[in-house]
VOGU-3710 file (C-alpha; in Angstrom, 3 decimals, decimal comma):
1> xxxxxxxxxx> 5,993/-9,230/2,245  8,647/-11,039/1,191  9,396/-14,309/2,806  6,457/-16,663/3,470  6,303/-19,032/6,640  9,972/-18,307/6,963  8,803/-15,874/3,940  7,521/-13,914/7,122  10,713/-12,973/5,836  9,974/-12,969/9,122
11> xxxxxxxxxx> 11,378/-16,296/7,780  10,433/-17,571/4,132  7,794/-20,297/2,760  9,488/-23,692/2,731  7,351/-26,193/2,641  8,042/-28,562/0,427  11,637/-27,933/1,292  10,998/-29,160/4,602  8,237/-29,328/6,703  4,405/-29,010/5,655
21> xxxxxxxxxx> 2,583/-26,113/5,050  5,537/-24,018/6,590  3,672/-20,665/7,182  4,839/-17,617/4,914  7,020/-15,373/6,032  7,631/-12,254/3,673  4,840/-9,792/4,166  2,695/-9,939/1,014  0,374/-7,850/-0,862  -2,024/-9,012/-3,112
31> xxxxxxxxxx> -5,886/-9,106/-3,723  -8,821/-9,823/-2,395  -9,456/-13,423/-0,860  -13,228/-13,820/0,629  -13,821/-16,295/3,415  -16,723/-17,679/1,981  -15,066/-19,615/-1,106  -13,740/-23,164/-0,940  -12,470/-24,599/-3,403  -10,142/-27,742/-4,451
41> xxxxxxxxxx> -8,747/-26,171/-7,342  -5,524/-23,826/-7,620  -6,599/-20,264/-7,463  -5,085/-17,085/-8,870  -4,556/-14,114/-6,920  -6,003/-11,184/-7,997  -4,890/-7,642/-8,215  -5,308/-5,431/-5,373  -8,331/-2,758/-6,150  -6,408/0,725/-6,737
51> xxxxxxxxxx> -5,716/3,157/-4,341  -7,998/5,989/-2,430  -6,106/8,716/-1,825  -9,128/10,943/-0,208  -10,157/7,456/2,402  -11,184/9,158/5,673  -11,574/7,569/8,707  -13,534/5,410/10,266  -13,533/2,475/8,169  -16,386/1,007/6,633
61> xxxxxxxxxx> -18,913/-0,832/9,229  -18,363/-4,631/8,135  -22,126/-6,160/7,584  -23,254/-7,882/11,221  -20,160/-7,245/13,090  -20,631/-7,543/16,710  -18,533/-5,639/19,589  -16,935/-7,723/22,316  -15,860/-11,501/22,703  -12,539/-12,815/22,490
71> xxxxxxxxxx> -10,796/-14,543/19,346  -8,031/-17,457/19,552  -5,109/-17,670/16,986  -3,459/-20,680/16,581  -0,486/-20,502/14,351  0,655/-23,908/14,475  3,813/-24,116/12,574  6,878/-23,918/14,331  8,275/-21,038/12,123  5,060/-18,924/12,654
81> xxxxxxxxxx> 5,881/-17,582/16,135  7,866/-13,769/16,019  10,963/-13,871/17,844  10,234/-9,739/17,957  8,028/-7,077/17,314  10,006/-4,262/16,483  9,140/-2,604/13,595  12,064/-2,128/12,032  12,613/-6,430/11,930  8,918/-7,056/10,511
91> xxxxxxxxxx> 8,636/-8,831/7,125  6,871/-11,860/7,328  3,392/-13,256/6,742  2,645/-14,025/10,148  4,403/-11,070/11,648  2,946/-8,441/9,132  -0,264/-9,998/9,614  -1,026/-8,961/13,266  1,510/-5,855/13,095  -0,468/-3,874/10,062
101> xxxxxxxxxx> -3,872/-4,968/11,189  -3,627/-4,919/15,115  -0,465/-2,677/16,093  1,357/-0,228/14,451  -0,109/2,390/12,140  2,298/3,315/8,905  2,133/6,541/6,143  -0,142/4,061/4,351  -2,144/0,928/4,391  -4,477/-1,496/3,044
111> xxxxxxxxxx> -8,319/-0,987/3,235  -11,305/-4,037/2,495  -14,424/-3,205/0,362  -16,638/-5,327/2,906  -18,897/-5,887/-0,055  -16,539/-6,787/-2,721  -13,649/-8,244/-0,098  -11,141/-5,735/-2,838  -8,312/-4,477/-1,338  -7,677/-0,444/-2,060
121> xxxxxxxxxx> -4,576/1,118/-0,303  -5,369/4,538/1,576  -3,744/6,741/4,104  -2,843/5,993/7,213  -0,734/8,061/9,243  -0,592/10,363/6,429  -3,082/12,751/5,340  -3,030/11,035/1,493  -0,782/9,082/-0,204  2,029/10,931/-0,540
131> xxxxxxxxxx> 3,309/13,734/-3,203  6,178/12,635/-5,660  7,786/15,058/-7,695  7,721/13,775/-11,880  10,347/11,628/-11,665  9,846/10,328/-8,495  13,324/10,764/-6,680  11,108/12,794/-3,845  8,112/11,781/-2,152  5,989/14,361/0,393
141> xxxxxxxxxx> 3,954/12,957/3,187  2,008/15,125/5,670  1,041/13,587/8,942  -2,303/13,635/10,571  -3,289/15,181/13,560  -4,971/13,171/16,562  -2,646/9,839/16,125  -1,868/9,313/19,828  0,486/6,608/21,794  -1,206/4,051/23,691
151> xxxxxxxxxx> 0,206/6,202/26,462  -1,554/9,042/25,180  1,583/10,846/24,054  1,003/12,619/20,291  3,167/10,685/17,562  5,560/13,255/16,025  6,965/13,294/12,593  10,608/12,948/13,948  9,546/9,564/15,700  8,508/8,623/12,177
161> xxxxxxxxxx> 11,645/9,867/10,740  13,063/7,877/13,697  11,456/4,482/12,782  12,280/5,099/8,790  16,100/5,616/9,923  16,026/2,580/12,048  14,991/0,343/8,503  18,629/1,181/7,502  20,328/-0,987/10,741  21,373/-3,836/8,647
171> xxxxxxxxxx> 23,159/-5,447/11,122  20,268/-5,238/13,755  17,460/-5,785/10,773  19,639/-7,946/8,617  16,331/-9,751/7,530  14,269/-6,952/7,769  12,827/-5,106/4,451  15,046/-2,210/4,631  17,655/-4,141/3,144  15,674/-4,410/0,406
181> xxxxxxxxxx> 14,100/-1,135/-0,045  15,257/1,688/2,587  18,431/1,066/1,661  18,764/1,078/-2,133  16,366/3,962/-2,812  17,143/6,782/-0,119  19,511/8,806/-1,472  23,114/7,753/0,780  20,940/4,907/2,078  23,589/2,238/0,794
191> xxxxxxxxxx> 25,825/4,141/3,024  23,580/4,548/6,225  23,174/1,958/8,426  20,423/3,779/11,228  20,941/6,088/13,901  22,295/3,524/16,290  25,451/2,819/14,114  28,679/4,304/15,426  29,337/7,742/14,625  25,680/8,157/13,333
201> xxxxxxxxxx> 24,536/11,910/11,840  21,059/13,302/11,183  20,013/11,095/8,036  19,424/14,012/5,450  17,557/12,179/3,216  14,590/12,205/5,426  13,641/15,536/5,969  11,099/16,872/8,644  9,137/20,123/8,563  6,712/20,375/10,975
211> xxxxxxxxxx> 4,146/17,673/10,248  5,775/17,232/6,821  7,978/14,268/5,797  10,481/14,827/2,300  12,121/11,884/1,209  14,564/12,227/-0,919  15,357/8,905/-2,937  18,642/7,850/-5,075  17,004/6,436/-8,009  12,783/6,780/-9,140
221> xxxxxxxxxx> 10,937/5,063/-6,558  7,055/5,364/-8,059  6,037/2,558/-5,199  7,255/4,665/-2,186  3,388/4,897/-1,378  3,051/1,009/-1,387  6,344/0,593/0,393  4,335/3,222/3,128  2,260/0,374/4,402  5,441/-1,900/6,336
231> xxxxxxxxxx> 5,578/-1,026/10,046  8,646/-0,007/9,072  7,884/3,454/7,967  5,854/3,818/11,296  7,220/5,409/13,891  9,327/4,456/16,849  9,458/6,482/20,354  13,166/8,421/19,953  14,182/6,739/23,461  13,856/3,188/22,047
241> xxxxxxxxxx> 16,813/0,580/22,090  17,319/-1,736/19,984  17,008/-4,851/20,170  14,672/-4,846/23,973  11,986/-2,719/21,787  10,740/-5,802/20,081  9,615/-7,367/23,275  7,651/-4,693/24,899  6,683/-2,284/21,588  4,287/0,182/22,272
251> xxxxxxxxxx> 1,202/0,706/20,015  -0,176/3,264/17,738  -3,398/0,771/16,689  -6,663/-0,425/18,018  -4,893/-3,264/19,997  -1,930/-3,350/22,655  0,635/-5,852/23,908  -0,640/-7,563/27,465  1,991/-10,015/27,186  4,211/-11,627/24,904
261> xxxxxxxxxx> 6,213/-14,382/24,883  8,427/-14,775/21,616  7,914/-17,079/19,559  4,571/-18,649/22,018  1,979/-16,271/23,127  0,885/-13,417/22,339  -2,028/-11,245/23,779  -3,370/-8,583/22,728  -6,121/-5,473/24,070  -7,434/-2,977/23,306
271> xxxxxxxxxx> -6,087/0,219/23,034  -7,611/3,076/24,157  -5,724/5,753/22,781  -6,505/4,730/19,431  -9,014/6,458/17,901  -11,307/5,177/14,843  -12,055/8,501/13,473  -8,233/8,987/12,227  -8,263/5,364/10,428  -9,824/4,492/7,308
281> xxxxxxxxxx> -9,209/0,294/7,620  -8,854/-1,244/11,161  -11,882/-2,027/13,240  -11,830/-2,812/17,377  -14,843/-5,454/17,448  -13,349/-8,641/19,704  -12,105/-7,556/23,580  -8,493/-9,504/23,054  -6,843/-11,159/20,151  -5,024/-14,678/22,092
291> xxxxxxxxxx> -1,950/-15,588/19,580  -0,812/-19,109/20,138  2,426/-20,413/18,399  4,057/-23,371/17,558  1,367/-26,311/18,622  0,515/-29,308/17,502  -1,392/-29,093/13,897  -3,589/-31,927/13,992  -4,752/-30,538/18,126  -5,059/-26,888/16,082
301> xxxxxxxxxx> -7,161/-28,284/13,339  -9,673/-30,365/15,062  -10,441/-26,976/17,320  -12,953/-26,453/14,375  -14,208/-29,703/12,769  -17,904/-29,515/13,274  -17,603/-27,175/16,383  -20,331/-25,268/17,998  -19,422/-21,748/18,708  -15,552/-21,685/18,537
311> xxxxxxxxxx> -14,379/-18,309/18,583  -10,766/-20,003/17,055  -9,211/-19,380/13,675  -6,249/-21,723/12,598  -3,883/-19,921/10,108  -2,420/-22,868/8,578  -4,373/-26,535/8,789  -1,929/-29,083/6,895  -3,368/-31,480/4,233  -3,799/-34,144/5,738
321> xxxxxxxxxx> -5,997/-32,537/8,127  -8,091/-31,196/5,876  -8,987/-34,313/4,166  -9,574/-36,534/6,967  -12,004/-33,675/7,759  -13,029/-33,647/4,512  -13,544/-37,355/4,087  -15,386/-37,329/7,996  -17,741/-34,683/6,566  -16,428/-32,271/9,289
331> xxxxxxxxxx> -14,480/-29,623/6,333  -17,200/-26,740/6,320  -15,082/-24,374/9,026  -12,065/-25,067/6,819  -11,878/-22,419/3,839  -8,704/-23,074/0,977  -7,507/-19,794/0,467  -4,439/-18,372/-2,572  -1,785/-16,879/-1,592  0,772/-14,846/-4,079
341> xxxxxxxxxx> 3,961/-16,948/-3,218  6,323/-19,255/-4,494  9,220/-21,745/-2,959  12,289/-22,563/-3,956  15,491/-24,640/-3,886  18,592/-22,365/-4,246  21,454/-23,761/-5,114  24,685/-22,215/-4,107  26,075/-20,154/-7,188  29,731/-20,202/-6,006
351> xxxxxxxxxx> 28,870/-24,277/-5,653  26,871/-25,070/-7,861  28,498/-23,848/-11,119  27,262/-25,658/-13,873  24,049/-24,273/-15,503  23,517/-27,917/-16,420  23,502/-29,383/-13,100  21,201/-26,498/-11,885  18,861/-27,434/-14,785  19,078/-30,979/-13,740
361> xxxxxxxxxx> 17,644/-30,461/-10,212  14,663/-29,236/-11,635  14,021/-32,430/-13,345  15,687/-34,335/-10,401  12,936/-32,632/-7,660  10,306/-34,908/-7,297  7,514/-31,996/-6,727  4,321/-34,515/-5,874  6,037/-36,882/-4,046  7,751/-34,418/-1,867
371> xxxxxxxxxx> 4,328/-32,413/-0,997  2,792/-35,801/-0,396  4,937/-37,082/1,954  5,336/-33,666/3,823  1,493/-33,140/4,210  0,415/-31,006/1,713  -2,141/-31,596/-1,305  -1,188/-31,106/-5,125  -3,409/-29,051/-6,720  -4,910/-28,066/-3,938
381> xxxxxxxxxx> -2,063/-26,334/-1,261  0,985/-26,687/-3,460  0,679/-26,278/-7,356  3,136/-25,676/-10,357  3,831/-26,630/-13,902  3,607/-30,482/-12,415  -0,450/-30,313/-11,630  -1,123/-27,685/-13,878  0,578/-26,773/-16,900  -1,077/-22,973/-16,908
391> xxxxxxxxxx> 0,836/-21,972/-13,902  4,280/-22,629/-15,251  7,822/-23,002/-13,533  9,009/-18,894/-13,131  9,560/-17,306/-10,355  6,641/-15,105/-10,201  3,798/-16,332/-8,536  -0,054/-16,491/-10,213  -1,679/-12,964/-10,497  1,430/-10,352/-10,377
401> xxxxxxxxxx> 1,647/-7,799/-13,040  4,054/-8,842/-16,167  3,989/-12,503/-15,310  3,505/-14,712/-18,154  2,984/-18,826/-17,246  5,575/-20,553/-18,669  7,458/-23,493/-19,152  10,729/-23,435/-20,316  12,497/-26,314/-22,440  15,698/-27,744/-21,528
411> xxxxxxxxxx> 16,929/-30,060/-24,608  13,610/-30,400/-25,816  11,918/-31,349/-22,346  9,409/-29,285/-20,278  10,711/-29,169/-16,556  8,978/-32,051/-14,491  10,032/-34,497/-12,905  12,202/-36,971/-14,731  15,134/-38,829/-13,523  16,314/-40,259/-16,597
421> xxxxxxxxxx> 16,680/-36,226/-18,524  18,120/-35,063/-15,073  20,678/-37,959/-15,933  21,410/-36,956/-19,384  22,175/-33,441/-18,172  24,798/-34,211/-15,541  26,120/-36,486/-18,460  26,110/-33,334/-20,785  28,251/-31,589/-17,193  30,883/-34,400/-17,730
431> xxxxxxxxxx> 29,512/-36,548/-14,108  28,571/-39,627/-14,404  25,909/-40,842/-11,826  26,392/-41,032/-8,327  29,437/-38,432/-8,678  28,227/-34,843/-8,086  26,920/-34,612/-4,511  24,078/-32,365/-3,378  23,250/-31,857/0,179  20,918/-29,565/2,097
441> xxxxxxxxxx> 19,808/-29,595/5,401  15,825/-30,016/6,523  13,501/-29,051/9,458  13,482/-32,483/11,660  10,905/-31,377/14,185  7,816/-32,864/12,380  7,489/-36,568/10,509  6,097/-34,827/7,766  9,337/-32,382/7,654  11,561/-35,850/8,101
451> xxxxxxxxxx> 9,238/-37,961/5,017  9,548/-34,598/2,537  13,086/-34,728/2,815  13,437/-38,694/2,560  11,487/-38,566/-0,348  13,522/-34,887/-2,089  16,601/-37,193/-0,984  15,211/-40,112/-3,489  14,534/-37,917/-6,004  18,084/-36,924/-6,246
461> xxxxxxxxxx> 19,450/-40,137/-6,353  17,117/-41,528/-8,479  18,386/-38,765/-11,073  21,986/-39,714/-10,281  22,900/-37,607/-7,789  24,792/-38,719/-4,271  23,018/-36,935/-1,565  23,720/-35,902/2,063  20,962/-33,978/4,132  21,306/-32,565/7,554
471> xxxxxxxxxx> 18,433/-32,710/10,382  17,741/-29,122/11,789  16,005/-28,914/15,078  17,077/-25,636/16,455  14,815/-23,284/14,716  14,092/-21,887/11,462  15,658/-23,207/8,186  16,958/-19,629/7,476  19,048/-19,446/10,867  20,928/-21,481/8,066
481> xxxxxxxxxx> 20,468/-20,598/5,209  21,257/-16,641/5,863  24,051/-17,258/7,728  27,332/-17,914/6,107  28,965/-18,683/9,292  26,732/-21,467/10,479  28,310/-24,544/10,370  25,568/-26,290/8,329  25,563/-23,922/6,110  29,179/-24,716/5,199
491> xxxxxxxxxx> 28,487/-28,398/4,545  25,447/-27,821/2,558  25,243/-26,843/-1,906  21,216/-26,609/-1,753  19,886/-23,647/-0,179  15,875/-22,638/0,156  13,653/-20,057/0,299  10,292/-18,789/0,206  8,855/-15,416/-0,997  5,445/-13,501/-1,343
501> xxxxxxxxxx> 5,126/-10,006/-3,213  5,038/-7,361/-0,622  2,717/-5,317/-2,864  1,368/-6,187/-6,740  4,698/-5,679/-8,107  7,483/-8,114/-9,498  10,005/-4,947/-8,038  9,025/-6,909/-4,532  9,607/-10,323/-6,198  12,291/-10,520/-8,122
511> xxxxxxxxxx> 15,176/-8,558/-6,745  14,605/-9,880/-3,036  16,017/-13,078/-4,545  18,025/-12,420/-7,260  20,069/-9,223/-6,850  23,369/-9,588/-5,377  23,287/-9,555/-1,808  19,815/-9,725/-1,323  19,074/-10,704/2,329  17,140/-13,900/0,611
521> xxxxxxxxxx> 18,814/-14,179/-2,071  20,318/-17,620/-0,308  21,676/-18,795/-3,186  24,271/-15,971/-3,871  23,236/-15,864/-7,230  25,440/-12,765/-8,634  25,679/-11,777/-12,288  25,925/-7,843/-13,275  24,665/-8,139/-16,106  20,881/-8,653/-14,419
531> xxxxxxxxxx> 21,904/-6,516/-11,746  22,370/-3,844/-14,352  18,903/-4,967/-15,689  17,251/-4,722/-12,169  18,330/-1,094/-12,050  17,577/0,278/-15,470  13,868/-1,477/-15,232  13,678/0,360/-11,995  13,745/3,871/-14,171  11,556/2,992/-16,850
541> xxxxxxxxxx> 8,080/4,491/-16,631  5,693/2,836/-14,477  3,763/1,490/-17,233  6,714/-0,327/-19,125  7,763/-1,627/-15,284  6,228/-4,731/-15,051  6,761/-6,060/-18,697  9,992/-5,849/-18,533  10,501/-7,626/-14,799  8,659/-10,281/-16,692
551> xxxxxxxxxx> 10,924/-10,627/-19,517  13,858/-10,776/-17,410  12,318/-13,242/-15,444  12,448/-15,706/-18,241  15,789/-14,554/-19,502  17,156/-15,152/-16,103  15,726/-18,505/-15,572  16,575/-19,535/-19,682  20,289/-18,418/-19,264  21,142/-19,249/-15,541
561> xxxxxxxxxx> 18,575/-21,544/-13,689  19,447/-19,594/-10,751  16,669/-20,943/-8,500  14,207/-24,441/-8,902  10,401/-23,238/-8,168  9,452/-26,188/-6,253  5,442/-24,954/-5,673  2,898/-22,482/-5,761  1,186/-21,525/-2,341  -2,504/-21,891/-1,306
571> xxxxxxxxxx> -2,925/-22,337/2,218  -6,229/-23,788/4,486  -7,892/-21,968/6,864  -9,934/-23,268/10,132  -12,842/-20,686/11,264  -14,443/-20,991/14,360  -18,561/-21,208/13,935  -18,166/-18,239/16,000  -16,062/-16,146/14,357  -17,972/-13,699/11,544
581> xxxxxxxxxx> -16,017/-11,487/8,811  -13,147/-13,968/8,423  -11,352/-12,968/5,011  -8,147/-14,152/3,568  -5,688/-11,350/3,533  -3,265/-11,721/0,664  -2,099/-8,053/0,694  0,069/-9,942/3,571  0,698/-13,206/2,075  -2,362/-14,883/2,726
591> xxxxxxxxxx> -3,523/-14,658/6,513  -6,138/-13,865/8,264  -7,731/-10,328/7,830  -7,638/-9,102/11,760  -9,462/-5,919/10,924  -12,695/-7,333/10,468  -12,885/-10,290/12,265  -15,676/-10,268/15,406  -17,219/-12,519/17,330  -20,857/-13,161/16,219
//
């Protein structure tokens, strides 16, 4: 969905920025990823499979799934933990991962071919995927009947009008993905800021009729229907407060809350209000889904070297890990996995003014050295135009629509990493070396977070930059980096962040981080000119769409080297012995698919 690890928008990939394998936060939507594959080579995401309009429930039977048991999450990065489950705030990896598959039903949602492992999207809530008018500036969505509470109260379409208006509190849900899409396509929705706001009226351009929803939108919207799948366009009991709803949520899925501790534990059970028949995709096979955040890696990781029975999955197992399992012979339960993502250094446009200097960070970044030192594997977890000249330094990440790999020339040199042309292009600024100073800050709560940056911080002034970088210990890099009052991020010129599609679309990639004002758009990069581009590609027909986010993409990163793509996401998997089903999710980001893991 957006950000990865810290992505989980819920706070965006970094790693590589800072610590290893930093789990992705945006939500993100992609293709299919079967659990049977491993591979050390850097793997494309496919397309997702289409959509099913006509998908009734219940979903397809996955082949020797078992009822019953009880499955173990550990999430072991720091960053993976939610801080809240409210809807409204959801846009991470992590966060998106357990809310779409476990939680909250939305107007639509992503189902698995259990033979092919394709992703199609298909109703959810809603009776089919929605009815747009021809241009697409008004969508229809009828509800079903049946979708219960886990209190056994009916849903109602005015508590899913209720949990579409609360997208549009972007002071409560300042990272959430209304800011990106509630907001600039309802019709007043730059205007609206939820029901909660002072002075608040009925939100007009959500419209109820019974069980019918019309939205009406401010500009074509032809991916309202993929948009349908956030928790975000779920509903929300009308009584609920913001922000105490994100600790104690209650659920429309197969799976409830028994207790949650941000950010540490989660448990979930099942819920017996929901009820199979209405839901083409989720499954109820295990008893209780334990969700463990924040522990050590290395403890997470050896849960499933050579293990007999464990009924444990590990959503991110760091490099070094792996190959010490690897080179042990104990690797089979680990399974490399793609993920449709990308990181990034960001310097500060308002800083940062030169488009030389900008260019010369890309050749100042020294890519391998950094994922090295911070745990992860070239080629194998972290990949760009460094290990493999195919994939290209853009923005968009392997597999989206209208992306073409490329690497662009600056004075006659491909982007790698090379001190001496990084040099040469602070010369061509007018600084000599040592006199323009970068800083940035860096997660500090790992030795692989603290030997990424030392080595990032050699890089620079091996290209002749001075450097200052500030240890963070408090949190998440983008408690930082999104936060213009934060006292680091007033000392700091190098921002981060990390980003997933949120469906197969470049309109999920590239405005998130380039449009002005974009919640991760950390950089403040602001020119009208692509702003003005963003829009008119956004009323083009669909089929012209994604050609021409593609061209900007290269226009933008030819004319203003806005942002430095500092890697390419694949991430490692541990699978219990005992866990059957296990597929890699990239419709989220790359996580594990909850819906039809079981316990064999």
């Amino acid at each position: 969905m957006g950000k990865a690890g810290y992505m989980r928008r819920k706070k965006a990939l970094v790693a590589g920025i800072s610590a290893a394998a930093l789990a992705l936060t945006l939500a993100a939507c992609g293709g299919s990823g079967g659990g049977d594959d491993k591979s050390d080579g850097f793997t494309n995401v496919e397309g997702a499979g289409g959509k099913n309009p006509d998908a009734k429930g219940p979903a397809p039977e996955v082949p020797g799934a078992k009822t019953g048991g009880d499955i173990t999450v550990l999430a072991p990065d720091p960053d993976d933990g939610p801080t809240s489950l409210d809807p409204a705030g959801l846009w991470s990896v992590t966060d998106n991962a357990i809310a779409q598959d476990l939680l909250f039903r939305s107007l639509t949602t992503w189902q698995q071919d259990p033979d092919t492992g394709e992703y199609t999207l298909v109703p959810d809530l809603a009776t089919d995927l929605g009815t747009p008018n021809s241009d697409f500036t008004e969508w229809k969505f009828t509800l079903k009947d049946g979708i219960k509470w886990e209190n056994g109260d009916p849903v109602t379409a005015e508590e899913v009008k209720f949990g579409m208006e609360r997208s549009f509190d972007a002071d409560t849900f300042a990272t959430g993905p209304g800011t990106s899409y509630s907001k600039p396509y309802f019709l007043g929705g730059d205007k609206y800021n939820g029901p909660y706001a002072s002075g608040a009226k009925d939100f007009p351009a959500i419209q109820v009729d019974g069980n019918t929803l019309t939205l009406k939108m401010a500009k074509p919207f032809p991916e309202m229907d993929y948009y349908g799948i956030f928790p975000a366009m779920g509903p929300v009991p009308l009584d609920a407060k913001a922000p105490d709803y994100g600790l104690k949520p209650l659920s429309t899925g197969p799976y409830k809350i028994q207790s949650y501790e941000p950010n540490q534990k989660l448990v979930l059970v099942k819920n017996d209000q929901w009820d199979p028949a209405t839901d083409p995709a989720r499954h109820q096979y295990a008893d209780t889904f334990t969700f463990e955040f924040g522990g050590d890696p290395t403890v997470a990781a050896k849960t499933v070297e050579s293990d007999s029975g464990s009924t444990t999955l590990v959503t991110n197992v760091e490099g070094q890990d792996y190959t010490a399992a690897k080179q042990a012979g104990n690797d089979q339960n680990m399974i490399v996995g793609p993920q449709p993502c990308t990181s990034f250094v960001m310097p500060n446009y308002d800083k940062v003014k030169e488009l030389q200097v900008r260019q010369a960070l890309a050749f100042a970044y020294p890519y391998e050295d950094v994922w090295s030192a911070a745990g992860e594997l070239p080629g194998v977890t972290r990949a760009n135009g460094v290990t493999d000249d195919t994939l290209g330094f853009g923005l968009l990440p392997p597999g989206m629509a209208g992306r073409k790999a490329w690497n662009p020339e600056i004075d006659g040199e491909t982007i790698q990493y090379d001190p001496e042309h990084a040099k040469q292009l602070l010369k061509e600024a007018g600084y000599d070396p040592g006199e323009y100073e970068v800083s940035f800050v860096y997660d500090a709560t790992t030795p692989q977070g603290k030997a990424g940056a030392e080595q990032r911080k050699l890089g620079y002034e091996k290209s002749g930059f001075s450097v200052k970088m500030y240890p963070y210990t408090a949190g998440s890099l983008y408690d930082v980096w999104t936060d213009p009052n934060n006292k680091l991020y007033k000392k700091i010129n190098l921002l981060g962040t990390a980003w997933c599609q949120d469906w197969p679309s470049p309109a999920t990639f590239l405005p998130p981080i380039l449009e002005t004002g974009a919640a991760y758009n950390t950089g403040n990069f602001s020119e009208s000119s692509v702003d003005d581009q963003m829009n008119e590609i956004r009323t083009l027909p669909v089929d012209q769409q994604a050609d021409a986010w593609g061209e900007l993409e290269q226009k933008v990163m030819t004319d203003y080297q806005p942002v430095i793509n500092v890697g390419y996401y694949q991430g490692i998997f541990g699978v219990g012995s005992g866990i059957g089903g296990f597929n890699n999710d990239t419709t989220v980001g790359g996580a594990p698919d909850y819906r039809t893991t079981y316990v064999k």
